[in-house]
N, C-alpha and C positions, 0 to 999 in steps of 0.2 A: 504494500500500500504506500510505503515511503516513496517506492519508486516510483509512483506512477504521480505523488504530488510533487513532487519535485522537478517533472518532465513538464515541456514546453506544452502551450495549449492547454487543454480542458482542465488536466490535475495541476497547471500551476495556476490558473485563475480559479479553481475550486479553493486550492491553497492559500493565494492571497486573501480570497474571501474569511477563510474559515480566523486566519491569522488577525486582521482585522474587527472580525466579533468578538473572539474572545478574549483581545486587546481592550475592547470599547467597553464590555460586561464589566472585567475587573478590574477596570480603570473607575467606574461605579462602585462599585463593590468597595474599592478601597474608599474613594471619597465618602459614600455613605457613611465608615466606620468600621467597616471588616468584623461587623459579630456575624459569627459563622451560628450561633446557636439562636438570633433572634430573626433569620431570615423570613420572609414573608409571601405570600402567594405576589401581594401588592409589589414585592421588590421584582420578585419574578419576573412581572410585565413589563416591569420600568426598563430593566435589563435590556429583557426581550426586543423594546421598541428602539431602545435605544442601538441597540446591536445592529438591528433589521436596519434602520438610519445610515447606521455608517457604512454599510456594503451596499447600499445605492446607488452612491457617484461609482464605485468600481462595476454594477450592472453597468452604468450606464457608460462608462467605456468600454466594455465589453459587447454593446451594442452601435458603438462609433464604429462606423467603416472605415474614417479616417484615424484611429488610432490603432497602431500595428502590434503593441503589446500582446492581445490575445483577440480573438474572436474574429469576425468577417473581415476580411480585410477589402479595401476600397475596389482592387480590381474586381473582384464578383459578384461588384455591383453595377447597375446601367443607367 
């Protein structure tokens, strides 16, 4: 599985993505206060929306034709 996020295309844009949420979560997580024992359904969501946020701009170069990093690149387009 290492190997296939760390390859060019699909698993390293999966990779960047995944690196990125769970960068943004416990970057949360520590701001909140880091109590591991009073978490809450409610932090859960915060988390959650907040993560979902920040791998947005990378869909959305992922869906730029003009950006060659990963995804469609401009020639296969008309």
């Amino acid at each position: 599985m290492w190997t296939w996020l760390n390859s060019e295309g699909v698993g390293g844009m999966v990779f960047s993505w995944l690196k990125v949420f769970i960068s943004t979560v416990l970057a949360l997580f520590l701001a909140d206060g880091a109590d591991v024992f009073s978490i809450s359904v409610d932090d859960g969501k915060l988390w959650l929306a907040a993560g979902v946020a920040a791998v947005v701009p990378l869909v959305i170069n992922y869906l730029n034709p003009r950006d060659s990093r990963y995804g469609p690149s401009e020639d296969n387009f008309v």
